[in-house]
Biopython code that builds the backbone (N, CA, C, O; Angstrom):
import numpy as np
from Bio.PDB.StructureBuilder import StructureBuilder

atoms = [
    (1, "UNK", "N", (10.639, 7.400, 1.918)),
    (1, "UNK", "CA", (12.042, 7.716, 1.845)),
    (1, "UNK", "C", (12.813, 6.439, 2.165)),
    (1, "UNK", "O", (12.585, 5.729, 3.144)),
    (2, "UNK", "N", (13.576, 6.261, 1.413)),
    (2, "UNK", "CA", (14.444, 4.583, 1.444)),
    (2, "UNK", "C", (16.411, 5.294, 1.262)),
    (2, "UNK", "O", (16.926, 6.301, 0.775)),
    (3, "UNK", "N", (16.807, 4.299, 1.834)),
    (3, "UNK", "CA", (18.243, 4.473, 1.524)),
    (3, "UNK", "C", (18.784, 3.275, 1.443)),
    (3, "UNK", "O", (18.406, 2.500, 2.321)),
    (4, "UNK", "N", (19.888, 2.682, 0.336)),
    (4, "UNK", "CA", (19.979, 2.133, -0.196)),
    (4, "UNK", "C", (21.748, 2.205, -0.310)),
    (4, "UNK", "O", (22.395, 3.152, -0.757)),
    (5, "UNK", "N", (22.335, 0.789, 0.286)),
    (5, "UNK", "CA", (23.959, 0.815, 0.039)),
    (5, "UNK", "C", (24.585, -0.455, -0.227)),
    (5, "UNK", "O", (24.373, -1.628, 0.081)),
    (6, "UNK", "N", (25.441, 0.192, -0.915)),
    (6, "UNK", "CA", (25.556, -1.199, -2.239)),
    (6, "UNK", "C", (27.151, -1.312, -2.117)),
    (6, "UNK", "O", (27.890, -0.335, -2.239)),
    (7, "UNK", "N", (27.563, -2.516, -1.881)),
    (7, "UNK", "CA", (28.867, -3.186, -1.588)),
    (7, "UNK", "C", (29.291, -4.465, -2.926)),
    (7, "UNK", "O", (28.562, -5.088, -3.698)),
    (8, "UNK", "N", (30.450, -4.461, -2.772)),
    (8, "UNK", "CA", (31.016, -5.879, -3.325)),
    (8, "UNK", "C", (31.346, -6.606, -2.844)),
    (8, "UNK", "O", (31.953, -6.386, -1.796)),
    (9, "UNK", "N", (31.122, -8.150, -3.385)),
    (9, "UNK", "CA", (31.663, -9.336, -2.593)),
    (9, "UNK", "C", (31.805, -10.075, -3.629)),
    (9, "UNK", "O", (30.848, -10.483, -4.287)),
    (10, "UNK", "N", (33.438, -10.419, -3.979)),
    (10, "UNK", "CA", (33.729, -11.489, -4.868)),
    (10, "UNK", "C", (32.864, -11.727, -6.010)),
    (10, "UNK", "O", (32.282, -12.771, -6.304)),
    (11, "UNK", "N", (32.864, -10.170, -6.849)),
    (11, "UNK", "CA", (32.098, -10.098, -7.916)),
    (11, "UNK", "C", (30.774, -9.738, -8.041)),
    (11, "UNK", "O", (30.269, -9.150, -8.997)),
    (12, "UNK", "N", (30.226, -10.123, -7.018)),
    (12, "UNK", "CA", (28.958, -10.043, -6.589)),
    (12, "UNK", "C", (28.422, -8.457, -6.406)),
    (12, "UNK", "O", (29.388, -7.717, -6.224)),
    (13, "UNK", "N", (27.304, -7.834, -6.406)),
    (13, "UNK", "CA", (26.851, -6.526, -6.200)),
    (13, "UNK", "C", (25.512, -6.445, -5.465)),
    (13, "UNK", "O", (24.485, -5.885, -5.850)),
    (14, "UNK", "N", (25.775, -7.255, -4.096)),
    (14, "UNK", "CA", (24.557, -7.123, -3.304)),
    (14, "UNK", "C", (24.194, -5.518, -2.357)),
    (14, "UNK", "O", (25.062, -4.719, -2.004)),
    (15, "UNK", "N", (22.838, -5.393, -2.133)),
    (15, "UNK", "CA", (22.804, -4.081, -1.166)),
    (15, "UNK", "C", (21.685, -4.464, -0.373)),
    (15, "UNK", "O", (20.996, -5.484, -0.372)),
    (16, "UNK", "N", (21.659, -3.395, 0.318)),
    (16, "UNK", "CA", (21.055, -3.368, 1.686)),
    (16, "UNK", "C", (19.927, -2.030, 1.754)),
    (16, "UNK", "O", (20.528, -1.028, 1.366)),
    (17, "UNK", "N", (18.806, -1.775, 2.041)),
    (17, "UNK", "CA", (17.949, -0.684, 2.265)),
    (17, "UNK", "C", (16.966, -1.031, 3.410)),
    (17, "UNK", "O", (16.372, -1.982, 3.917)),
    (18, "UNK", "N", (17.207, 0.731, 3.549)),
    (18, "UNK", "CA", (16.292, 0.771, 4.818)),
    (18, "UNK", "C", (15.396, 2.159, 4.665)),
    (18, "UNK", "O", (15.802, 3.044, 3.912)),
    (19, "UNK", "N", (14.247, 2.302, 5.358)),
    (19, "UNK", "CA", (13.309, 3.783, 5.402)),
    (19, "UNK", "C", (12.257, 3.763, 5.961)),
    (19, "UNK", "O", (12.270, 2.898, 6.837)),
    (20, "UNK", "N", (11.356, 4.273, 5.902)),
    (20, "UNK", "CA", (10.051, 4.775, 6.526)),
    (20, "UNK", "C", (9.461, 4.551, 5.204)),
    (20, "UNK", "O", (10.062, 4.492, 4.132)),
    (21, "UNK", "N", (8.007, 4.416, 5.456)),
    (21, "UNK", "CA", (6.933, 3.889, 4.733)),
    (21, "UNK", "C", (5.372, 4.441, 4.705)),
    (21, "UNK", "O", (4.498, 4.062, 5.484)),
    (22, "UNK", "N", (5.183, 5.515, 3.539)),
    (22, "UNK", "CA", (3.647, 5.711, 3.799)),
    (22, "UNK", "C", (2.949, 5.441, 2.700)),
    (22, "UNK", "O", (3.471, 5.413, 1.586)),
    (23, "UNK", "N", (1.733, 5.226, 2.915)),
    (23, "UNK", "CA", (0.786, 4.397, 2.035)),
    (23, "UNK", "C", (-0.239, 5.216, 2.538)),
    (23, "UNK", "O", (-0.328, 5.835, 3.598)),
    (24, "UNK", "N", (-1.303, 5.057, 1.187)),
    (24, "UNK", "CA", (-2.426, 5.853, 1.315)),
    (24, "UNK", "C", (-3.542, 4.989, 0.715)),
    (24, "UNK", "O", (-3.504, 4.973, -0.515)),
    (25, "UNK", "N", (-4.637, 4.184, 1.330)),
    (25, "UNK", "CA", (-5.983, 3.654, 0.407)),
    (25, "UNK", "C", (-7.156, 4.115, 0.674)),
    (25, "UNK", "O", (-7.520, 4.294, 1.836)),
    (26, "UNK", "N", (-7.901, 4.366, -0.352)),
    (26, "UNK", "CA", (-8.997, 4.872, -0.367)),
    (26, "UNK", "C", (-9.935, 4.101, -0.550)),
    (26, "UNK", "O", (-9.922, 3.814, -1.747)),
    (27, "UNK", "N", (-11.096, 3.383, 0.171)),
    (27, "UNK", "CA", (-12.325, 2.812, -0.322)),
    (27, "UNK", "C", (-13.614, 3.377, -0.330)),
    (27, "UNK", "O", (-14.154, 4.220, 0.386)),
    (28, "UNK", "N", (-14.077, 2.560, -1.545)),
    (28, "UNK", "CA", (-15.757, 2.731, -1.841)),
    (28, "UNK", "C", (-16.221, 2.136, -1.860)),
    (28, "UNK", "O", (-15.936, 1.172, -2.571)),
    (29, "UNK", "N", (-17.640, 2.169, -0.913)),
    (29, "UNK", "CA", (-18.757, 1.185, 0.006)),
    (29, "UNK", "C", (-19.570, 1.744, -0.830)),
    (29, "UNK", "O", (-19.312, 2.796, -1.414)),
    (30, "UNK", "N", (-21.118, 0.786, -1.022)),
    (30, "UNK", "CA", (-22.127, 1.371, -1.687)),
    (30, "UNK", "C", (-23.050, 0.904, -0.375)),
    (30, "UNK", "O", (-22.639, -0.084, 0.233)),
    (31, "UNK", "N", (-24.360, 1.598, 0.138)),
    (31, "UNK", "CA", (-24.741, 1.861, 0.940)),
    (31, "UNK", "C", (-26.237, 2.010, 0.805)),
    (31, "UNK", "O", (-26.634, 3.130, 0.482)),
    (32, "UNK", "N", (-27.339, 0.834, 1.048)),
    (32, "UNK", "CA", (-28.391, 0.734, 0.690)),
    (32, "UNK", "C", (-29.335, 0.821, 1.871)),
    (32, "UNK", "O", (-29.191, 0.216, 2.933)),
    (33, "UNK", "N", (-30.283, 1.616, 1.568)),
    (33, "UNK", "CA", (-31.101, 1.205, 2.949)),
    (33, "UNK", "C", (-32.683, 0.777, 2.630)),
    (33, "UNK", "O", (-32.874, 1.011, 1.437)),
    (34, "UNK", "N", (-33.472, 0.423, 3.036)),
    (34, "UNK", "CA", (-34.552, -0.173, 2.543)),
    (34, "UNK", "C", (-36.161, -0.394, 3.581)),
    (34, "UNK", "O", (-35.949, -1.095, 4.571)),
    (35, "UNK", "N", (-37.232, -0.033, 3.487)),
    (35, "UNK", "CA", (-37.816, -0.213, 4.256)),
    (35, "UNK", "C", (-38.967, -1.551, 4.293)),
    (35, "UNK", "O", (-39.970, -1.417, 3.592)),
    (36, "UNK", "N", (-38.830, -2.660, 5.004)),
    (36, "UNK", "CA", (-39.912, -3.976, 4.885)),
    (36, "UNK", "C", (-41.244, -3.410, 4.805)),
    (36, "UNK", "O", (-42.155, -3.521, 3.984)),
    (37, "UNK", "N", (-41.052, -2.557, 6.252)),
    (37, "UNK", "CA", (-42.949, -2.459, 6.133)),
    (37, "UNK", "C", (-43.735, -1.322, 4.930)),
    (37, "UNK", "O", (-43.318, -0.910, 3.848)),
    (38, "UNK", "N", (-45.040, -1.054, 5.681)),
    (38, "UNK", "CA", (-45.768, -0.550, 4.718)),
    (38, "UNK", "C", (-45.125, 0.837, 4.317)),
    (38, "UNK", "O", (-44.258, 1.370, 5.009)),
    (39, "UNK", "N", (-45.629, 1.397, 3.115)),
    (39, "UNK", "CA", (-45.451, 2.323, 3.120)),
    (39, "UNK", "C", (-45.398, 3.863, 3.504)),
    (39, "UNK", "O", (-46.462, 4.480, 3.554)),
    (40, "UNK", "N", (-44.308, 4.447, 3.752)),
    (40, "UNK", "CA", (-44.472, 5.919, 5.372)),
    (40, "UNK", "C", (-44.861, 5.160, 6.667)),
    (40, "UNK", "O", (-45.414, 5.528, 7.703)),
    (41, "UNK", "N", (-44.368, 3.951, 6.231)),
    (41, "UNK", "CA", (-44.292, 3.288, 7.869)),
    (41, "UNK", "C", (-42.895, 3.529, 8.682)),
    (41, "UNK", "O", (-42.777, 3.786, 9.880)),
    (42, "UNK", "N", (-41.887, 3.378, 7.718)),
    (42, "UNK", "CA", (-40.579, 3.489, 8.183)),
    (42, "UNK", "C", (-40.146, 4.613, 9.376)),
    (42, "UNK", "O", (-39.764, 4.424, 10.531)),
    (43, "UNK", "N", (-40.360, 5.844, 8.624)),
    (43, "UNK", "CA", (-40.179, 7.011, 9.827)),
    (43, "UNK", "C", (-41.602, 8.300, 9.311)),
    (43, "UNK", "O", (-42.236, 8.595, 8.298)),
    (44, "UNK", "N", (-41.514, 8.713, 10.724)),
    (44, "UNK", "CA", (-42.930, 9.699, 10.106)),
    (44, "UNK", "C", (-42.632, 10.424, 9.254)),
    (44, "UNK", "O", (-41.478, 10.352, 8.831)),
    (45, "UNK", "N", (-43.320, 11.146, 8.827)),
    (45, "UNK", "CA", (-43.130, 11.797, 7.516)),
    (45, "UNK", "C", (-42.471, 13.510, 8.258)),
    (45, "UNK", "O", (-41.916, 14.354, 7.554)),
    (46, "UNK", "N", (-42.691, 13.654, 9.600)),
    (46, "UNK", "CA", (-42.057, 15.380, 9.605)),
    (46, "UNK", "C", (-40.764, 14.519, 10.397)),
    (46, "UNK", "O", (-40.352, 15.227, 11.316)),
    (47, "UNK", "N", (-40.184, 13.518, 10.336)),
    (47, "UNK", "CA", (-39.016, 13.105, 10.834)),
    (47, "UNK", "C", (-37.721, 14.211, 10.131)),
    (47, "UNK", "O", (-37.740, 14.409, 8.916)),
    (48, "UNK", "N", (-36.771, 14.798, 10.905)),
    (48, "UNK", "CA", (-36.165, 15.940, 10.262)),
    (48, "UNK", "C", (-35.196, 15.448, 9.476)),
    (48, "UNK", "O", (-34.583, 16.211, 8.729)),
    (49, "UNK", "N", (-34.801, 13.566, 9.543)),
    (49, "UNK", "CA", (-33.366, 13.765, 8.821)),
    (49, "UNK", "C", (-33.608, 12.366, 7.765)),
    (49, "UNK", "O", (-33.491, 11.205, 8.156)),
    (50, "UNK", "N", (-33.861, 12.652, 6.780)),
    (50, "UNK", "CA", (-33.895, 11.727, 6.448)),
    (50, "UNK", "C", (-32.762, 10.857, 5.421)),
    (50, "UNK", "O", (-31.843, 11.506, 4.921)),
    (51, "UNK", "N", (-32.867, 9.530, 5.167)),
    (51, "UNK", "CA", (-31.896, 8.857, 4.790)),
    (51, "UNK", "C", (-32.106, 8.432, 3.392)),
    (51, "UNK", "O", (-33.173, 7.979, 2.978)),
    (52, "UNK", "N", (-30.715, 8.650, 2.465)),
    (52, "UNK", "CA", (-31.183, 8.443, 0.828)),
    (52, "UNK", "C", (-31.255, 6.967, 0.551)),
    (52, "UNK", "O", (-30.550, 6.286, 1.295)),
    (53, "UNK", "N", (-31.902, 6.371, -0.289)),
    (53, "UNK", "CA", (-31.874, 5.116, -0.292)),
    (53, "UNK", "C", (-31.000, 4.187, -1.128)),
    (53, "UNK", "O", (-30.968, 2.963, -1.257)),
    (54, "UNK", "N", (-30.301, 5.199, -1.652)),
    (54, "UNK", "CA", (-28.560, 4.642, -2.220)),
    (54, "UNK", "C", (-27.558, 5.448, -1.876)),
    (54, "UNK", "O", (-27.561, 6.644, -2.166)),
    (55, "UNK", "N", (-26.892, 5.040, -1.420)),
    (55, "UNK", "CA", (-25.353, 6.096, -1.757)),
    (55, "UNK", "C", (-23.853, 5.234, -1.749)),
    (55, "UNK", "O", (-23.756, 4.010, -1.668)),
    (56, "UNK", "N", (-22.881, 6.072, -1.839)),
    (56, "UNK", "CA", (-21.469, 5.723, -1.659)),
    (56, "UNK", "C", (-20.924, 6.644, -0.867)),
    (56, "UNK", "O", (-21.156, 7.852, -0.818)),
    (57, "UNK", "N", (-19.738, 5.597, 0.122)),
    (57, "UNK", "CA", (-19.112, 6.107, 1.060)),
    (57, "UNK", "C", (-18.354, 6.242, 0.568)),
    (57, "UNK", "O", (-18.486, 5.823, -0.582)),
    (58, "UNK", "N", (-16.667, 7.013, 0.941)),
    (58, "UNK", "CA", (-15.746, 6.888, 0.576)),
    (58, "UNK", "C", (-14.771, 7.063, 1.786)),
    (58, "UNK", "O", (-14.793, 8.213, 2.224)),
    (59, "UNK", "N", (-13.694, 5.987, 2.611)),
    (59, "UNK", "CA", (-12.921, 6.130, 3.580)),
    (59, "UNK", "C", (-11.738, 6.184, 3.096)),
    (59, "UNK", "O", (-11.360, 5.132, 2.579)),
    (60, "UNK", "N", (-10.828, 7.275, 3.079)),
    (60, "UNK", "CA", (-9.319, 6.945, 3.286)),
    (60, "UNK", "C", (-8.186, 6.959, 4.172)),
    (60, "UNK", "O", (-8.144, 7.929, 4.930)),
    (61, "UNK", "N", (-7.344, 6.193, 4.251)),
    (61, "UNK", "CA", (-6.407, 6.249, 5.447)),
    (61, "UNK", "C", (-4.894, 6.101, 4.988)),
    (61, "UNK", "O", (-4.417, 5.224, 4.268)),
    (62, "UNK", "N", (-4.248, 7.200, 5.599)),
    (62, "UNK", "CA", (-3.052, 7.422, 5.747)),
    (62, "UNK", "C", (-1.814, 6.200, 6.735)),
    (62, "UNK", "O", (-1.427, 6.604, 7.832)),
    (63, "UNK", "N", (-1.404, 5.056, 6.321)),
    (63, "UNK", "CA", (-0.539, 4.450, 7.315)),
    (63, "UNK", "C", (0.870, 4.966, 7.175)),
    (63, "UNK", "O", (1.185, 5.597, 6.166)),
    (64, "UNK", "N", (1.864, 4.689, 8.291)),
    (64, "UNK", "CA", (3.245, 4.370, 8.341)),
    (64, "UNK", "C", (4.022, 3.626, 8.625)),
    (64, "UNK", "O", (3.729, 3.127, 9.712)),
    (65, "UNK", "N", (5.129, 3.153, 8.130)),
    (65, "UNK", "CA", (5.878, 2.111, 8.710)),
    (65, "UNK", "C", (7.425, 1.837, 8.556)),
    (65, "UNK", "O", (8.048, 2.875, 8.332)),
    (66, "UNK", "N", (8.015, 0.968, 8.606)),
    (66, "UNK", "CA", (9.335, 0.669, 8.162)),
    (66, "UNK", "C", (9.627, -0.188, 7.353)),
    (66, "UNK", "O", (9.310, -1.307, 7.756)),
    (67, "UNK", "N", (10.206, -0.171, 6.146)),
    (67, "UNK", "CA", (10.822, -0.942, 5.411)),
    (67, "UNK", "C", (12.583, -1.456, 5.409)),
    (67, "UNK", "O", (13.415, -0.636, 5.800)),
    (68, "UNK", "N", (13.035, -2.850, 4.943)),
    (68, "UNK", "CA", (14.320, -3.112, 4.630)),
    (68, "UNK", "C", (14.236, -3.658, 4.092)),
    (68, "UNK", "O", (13.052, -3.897, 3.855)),
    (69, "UNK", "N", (15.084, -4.348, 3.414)),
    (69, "UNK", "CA", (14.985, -4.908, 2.087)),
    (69, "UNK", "C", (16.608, -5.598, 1.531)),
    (69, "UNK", "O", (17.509, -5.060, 2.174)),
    (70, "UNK", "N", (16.912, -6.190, 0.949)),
    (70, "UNK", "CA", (18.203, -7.046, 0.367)),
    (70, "UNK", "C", (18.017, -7.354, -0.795)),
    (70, "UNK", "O", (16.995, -7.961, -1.116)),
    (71, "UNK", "N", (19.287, -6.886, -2.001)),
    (71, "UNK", "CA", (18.805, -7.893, -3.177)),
    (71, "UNK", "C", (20.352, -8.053, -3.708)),
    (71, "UNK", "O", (21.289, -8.346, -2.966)),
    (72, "UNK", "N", (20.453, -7.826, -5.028)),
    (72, "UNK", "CA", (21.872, -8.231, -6.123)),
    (72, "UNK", "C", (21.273, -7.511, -6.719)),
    (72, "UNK", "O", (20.091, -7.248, -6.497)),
    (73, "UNK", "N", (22.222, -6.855, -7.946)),
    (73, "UNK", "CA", (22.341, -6.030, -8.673)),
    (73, "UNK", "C", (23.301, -6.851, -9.747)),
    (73, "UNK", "O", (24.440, -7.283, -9.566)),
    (74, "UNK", "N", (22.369, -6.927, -11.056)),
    (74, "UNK", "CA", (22.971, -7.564, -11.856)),
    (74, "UNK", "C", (23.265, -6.868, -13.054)),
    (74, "UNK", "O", (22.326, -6.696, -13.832)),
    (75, "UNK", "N", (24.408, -6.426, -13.361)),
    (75, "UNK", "CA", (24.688, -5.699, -14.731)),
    (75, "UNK", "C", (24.433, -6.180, -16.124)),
    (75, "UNK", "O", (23.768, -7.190, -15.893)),
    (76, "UNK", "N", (24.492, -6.135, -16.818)),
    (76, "UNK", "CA", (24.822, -5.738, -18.398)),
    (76, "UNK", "C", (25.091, -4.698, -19.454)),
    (76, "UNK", "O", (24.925, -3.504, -19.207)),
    (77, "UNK", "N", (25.416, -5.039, -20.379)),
    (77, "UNK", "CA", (25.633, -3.835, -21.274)),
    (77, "UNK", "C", (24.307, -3.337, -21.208)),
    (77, "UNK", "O", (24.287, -2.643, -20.191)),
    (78, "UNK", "N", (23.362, -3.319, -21.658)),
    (78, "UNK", "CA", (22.181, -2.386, -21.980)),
    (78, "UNK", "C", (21.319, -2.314, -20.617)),
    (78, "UNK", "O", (20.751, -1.225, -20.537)),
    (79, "UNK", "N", (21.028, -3.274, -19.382)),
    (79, "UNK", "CA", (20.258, -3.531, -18.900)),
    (79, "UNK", "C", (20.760, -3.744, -17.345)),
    (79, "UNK", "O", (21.895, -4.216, -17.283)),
    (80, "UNK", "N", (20.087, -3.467, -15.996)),
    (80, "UNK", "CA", (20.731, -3.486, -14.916)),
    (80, "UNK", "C", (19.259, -4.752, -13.860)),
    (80, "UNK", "O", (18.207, -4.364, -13.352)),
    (81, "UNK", "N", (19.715, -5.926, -13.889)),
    (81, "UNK", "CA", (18.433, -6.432, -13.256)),
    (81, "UNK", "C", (18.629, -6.678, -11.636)),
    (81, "UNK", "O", (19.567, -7.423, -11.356)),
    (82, "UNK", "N", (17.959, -6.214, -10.670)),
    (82, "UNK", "CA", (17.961, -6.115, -9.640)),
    (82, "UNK", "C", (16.609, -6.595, -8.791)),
    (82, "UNK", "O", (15.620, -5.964, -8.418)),
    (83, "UNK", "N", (17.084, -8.281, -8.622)),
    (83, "UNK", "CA", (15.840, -8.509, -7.531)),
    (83, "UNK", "C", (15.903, -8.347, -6.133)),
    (83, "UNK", "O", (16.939, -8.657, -5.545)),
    (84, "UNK", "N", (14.601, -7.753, -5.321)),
    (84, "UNK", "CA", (15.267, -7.667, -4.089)),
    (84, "UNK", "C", (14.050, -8.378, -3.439)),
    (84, "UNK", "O", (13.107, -8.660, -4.178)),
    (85, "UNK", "N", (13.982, -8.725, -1.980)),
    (85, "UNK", "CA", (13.133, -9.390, -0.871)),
    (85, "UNK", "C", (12.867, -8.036, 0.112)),
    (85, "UNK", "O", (13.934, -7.464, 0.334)),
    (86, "UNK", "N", (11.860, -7.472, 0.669)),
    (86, "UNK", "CA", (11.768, -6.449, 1.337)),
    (86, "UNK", "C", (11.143, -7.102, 2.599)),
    (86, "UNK", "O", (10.763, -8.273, 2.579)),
    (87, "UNK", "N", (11.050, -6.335, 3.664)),
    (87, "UNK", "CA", (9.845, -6.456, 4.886)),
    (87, "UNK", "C", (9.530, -5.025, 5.199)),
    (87, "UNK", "O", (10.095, -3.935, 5.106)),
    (88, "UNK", "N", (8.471, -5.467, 5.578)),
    (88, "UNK", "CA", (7.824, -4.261, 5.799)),
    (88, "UNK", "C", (7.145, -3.783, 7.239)),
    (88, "UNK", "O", (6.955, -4.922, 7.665)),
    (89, "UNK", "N", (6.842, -3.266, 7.877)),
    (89, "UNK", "CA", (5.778, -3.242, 8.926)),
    (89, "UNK", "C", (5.361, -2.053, 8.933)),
    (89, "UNK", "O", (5.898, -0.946, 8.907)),
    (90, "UNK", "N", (3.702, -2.665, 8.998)),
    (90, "UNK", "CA", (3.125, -1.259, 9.225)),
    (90, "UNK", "C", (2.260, -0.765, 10.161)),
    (90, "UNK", "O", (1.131, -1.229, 10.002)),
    (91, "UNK", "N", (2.350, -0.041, 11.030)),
    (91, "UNK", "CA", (2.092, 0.928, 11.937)),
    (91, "UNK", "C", (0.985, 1.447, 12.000)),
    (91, "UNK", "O", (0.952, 2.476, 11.324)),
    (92, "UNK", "N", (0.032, 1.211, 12.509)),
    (92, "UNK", "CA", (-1.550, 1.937, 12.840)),
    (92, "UNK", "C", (-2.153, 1.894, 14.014)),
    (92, "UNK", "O", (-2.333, 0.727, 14.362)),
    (93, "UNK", "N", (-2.543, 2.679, 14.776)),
    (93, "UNK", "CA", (-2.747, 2.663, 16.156)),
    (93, "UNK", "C", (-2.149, 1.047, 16.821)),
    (93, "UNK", "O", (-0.970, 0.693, 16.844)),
    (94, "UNK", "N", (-2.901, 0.547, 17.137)),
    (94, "UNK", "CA", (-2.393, -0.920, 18.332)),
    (94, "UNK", "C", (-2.216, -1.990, 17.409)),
    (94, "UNK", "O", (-1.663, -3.038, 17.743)),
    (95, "UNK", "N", (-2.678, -1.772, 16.211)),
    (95, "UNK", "CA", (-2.901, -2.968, 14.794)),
    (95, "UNK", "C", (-1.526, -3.053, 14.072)),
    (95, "UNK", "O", (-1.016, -1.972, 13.778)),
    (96, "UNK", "N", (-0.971, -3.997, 13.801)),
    (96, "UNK", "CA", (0.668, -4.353, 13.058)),
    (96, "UNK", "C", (0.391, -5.006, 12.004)),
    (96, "UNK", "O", (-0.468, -5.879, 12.129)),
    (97, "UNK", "N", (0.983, -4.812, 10.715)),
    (97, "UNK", "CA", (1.231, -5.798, 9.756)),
    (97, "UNK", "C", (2.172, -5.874, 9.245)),
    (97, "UNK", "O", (2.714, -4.772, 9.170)),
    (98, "UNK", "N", (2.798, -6.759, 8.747)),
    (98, "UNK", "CA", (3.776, -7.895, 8.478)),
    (98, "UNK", "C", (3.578, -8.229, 7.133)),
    (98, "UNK", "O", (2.611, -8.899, 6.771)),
    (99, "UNK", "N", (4.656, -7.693, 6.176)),
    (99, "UNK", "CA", (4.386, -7.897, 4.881)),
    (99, "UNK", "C", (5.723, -8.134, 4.387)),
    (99, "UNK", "O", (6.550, -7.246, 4.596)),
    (100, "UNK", "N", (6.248, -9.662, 3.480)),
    (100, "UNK", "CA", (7.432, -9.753, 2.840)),
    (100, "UNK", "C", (6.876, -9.410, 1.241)),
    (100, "UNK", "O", (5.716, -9.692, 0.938)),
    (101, "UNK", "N", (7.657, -8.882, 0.417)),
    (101, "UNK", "CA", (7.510, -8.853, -0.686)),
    (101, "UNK", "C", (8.843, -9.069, -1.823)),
    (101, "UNK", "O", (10.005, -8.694, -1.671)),
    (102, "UNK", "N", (8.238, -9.803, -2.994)),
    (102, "UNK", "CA", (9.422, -9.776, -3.784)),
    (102, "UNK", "C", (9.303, -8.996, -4.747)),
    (102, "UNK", "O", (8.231, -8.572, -5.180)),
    (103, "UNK", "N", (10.419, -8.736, -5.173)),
    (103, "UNK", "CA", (9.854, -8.004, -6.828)),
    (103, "UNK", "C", (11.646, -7.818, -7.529)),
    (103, "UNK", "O", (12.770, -7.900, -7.034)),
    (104, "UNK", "N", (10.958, -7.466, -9.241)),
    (104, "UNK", "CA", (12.622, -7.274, -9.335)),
    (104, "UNK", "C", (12.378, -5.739, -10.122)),
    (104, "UNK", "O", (11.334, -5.167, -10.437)),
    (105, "UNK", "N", (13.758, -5.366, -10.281)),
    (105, "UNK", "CA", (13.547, -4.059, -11.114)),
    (105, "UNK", "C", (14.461, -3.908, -12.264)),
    (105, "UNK", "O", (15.518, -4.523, -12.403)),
    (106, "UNK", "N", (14.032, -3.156, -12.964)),
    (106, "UNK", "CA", (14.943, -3.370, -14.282)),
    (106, "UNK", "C", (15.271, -1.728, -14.762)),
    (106, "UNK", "O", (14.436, -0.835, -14.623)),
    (107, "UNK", "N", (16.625, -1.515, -15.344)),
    (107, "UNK", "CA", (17.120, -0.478, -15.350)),
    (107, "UNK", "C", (17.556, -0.474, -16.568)),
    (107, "UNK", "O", (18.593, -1.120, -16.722)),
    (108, "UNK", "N", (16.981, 0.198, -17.803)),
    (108, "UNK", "CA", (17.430, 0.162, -19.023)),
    (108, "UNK", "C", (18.586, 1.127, -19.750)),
    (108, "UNK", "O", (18.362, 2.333, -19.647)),
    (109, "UNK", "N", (19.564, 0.814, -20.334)),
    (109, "UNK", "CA", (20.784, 2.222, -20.585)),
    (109, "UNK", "C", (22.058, 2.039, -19.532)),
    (109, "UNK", "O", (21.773, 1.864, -18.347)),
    (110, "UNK", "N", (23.193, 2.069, -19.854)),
    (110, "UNK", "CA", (24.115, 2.040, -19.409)),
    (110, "UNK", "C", (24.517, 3.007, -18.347)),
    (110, "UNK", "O", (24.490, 4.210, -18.609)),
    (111, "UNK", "N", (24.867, 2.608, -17.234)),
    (111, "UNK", "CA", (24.796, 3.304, -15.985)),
    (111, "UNK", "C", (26.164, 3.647, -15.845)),
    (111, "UNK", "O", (27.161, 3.003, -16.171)),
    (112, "UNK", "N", (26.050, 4.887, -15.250)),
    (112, "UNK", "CA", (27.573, 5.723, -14.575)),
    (112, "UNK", "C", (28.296, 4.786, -13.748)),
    (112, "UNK", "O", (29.342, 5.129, -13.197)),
]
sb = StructureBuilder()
sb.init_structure("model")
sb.init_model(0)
sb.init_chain("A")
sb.init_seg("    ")
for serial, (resi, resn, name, xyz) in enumerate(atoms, 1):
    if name == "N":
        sb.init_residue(resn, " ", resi, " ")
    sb.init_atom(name, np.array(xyz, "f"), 0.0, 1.0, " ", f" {name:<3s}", serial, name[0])
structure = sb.get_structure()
């Protein structure tokens, strides 16, 4: 959720945003296990649990954080180009990260 407010200055059409931030990644580990010695040396054979000798993990994690952000808002007849600079931080137990990003956005069709 972002909010977003947009002022004039001597022609200019800069804004300002601010919100909360969630992100979701999912990874996949592949997971080999292997035995050196001889064969049915590894674990006895009535051992109750045994382990496959390939697989895939899959971890995902839910973060949160805060975003703000600044850009211009540039008109035209057909086209609205808007680059902005964001920061970010994100929030996970005792662990912080620190992320600037740029990007621009483009808005095609004549706006209200």
């Amino acid at each position: 959720m972002r909010l977003k407010y947009r002022f004039q200055v001597a022609g200019l059409h800069p804004f300002i945003s601010g919100g909360i931030l969630l992100t979701r990644s999912t990874t996949d580990s592949t997971v080999s296990y292997g035995c050196t010695g001889a064969q049915g040396s590894c674990l006895p054979a009535d051992y109750p649990y045994q382990r496959p000798l390939d697989g895939t993990n899959t971890s995902t994690s839910t973060q949160r954080g805060v975003a703000a952000g600044a850009g211009l808002e540039f008109k035209t007849r057909l086209v609205t180009i808007t680059p902005e600079f964001r920061y970010t931080r994100l929030l996970q137990g005792n662990a912080q990260d620190d992320r600037f990003t740029g990007m621009v956005g483009f808005t095609f069709g004549k706006r209200k």
